[in-house]
NUSEMAR-798761 format. One line per field, with one value per residue (C-alpha): residue number from 1; residue in three letters; x, y, z. Coordinates in nm, 3 decimals. Layout:
residues N
nr <- NUM ...
rest <- ALA ...
x <- X ...
y <- Y ...
z <- Z ...
***
This chain:
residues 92
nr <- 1 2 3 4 5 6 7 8 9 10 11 12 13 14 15 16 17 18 19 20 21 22 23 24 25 26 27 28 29 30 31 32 33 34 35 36 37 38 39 40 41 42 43 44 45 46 47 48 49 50 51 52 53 54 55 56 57 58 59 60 61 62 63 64 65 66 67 68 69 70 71 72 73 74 75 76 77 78 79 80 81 82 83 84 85 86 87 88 89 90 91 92
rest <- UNK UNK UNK UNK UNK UNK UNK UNK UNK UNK UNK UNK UNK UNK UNK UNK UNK UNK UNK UNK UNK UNK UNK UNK UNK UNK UNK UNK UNK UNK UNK UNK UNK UNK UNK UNK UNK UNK UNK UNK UNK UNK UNK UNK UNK UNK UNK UNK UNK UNK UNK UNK UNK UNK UNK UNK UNK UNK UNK UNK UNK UNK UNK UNK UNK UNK UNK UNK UNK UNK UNK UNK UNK UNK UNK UNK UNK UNK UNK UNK UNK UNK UNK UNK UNK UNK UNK UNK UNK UNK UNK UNK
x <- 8.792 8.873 8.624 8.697 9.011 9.070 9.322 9.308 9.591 9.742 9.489 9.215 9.084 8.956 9.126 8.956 8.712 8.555 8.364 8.256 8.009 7.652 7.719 7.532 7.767 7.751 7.867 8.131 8.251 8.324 8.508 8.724 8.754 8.825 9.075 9.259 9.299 9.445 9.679 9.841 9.933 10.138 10.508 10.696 10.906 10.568 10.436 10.177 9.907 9.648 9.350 8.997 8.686 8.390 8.305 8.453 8.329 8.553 8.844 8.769 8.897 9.237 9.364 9.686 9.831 10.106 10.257 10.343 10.494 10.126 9.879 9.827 9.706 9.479 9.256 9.061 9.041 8.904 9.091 9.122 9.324 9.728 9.872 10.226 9.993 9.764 10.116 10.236 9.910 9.961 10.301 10.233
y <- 2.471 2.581 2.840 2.891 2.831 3.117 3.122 3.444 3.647 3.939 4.148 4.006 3.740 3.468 3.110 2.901 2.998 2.710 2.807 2.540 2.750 2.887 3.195 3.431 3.488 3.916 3.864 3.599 3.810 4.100 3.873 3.851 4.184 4.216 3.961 4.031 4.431 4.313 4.048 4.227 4.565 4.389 4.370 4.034 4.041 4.085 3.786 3.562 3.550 3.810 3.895 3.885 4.147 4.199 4.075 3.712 3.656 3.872 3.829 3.456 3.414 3.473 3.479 3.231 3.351 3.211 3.412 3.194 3.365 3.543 3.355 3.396 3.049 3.210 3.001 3.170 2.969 2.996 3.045 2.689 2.567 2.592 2.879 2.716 2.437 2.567 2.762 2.366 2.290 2.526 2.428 2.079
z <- 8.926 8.600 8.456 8.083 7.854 7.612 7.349 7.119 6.886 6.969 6.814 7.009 6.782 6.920 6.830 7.092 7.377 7.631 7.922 8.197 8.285 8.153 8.002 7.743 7.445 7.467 7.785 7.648 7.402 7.660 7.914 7.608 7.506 7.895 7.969 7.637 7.754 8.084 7.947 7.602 7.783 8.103 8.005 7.883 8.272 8.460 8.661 8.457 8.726 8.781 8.983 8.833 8.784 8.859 8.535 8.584 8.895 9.167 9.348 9.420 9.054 8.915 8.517 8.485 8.081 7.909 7.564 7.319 6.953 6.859 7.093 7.403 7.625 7.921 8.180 8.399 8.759 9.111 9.398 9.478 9.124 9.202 8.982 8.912 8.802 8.540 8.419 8.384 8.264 7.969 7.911 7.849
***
């Protein structure tokens, strides 16, 4: 199941943010702070997949990213969503 669809700047700024679930907005706005600190410092050869926090739920829930020029296209999943999937998801 797909939990939220970010899509922020390099810099952080948020472009587009959809979460499927309820969710206060401080706690929105630091998934975002969180997810964009992960994704921005990995390297550009690094695998696009990674594992998720405590904040977004454990490790039942994984962060699938794609880099595109100055955005960056992130969904955060559960465990039960198909990783090369959401990565063709975000192509498309």
């Amino acid at each position: 199941m797909i939990k939220s669809v970010l899509i922020f700047n390099t810099q952080g700024k948020p472009r587009l943010t959809k979460f499927y679930q309820q969710i206060d907005v401080d706690l929105q706005q630091q998934i975002v702070k969180e997810i964009h600190s992960l994704v921005v410092k990995r390297p550009a050869a690094a695998c696009n997949f990674l594992e998720g926090s405590k904040l977004l739920g454990g490790a039942d829930t994984r962060i699938i990213y794609r880099n595109y020029a100055t955005l960056y296209f992130v969904f955060v999943v559960d465990s039960s969503e198909s990783e090369l999937g959401i990565l063709d998801l975000i192509q498309t």
